[in-house]
C-alpha positions, 0 to 999 in steps of 0.5 A, a space after each residue: 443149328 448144333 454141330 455134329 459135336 454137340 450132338 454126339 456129346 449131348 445126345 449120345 451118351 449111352 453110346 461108346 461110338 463117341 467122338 475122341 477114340 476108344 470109350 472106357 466101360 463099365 461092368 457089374 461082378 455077381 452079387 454085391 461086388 461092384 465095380 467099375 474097369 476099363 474095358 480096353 485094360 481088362 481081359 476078357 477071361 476074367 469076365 467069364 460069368 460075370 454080369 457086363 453093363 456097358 454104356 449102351 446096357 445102362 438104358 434105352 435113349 441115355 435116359 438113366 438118372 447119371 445120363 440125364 444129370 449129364 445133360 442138365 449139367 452140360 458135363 460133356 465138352 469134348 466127349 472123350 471120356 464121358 462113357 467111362 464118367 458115366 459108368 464110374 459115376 454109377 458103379 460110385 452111387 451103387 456102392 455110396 448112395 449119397 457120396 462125398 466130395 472126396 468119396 466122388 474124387 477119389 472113385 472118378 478114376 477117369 480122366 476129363 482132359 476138358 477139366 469138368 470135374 466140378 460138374 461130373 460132383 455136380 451132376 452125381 450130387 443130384 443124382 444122389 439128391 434125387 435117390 434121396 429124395 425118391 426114399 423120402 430122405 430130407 
């Protein structure tokens, strides 16, 4: 039997309703600017005719690539900061398709007070490795 716990932190990554508080967002700027903020930080004023993505634009069940490498690595523990993780992890592979370590430290802003950094790396290498793949890439 899963506890409500596990099932807001694995079934409900595309939601900001998540267990912990206030979930950090994600939106998109007109054109190639991408970017990643934080919506409790950032004014609304600023965001006039921009294009928003939040979590639950991103796909309809939690079904994005990041979403899905989320769960097949068991990234979320606490689920605090995943809508924040998940939003910078795709705003970094709109801007670098195939990250490095330190391309993924350096975008990955948020905090994961869980300490599951090498599986955020883990679950954005596969997502690359999957876009690769998907265009033939070796």
């Amino acid at each position: 039997m899963m506890t409500t716990m596990q099932i807001n932190r694995r079934d409900f990554l595309n939601r900001t309703s998540a267990v912990g508080g206030a979930m950090v967002l994600g939106f998109w700027l007109p054109a190639a600017r991408v970017k990643a903020a934080a919506s409790c930080s950032f004014p609304v004023k600023a965001a006039v005719g921009a294009e928003i993505t939040t979590i639950e634009g991103l796909s309809t069940g939690g079904t994005h690539p990041v979403q899905l490498a989320w769960k097949e690595f068991d990234v979320p523990q606490c689920g605090y900061c995943q809508c924040g993780q998940i939003m910078s992890a795709v705003a970094l592979l709109r801007e670098r398709p195939n990250p490095t370590d330190d391309e993924i430290d350096a975008a990955m802003t948020n905090i994961c007070r869980c300490g599951t950094y090498p599986r955020i790396r883990a679950a954005i290498h596969r997502v690359a490795g999957q876009k690769a793949a998907n265009l033939g890439a070796r």
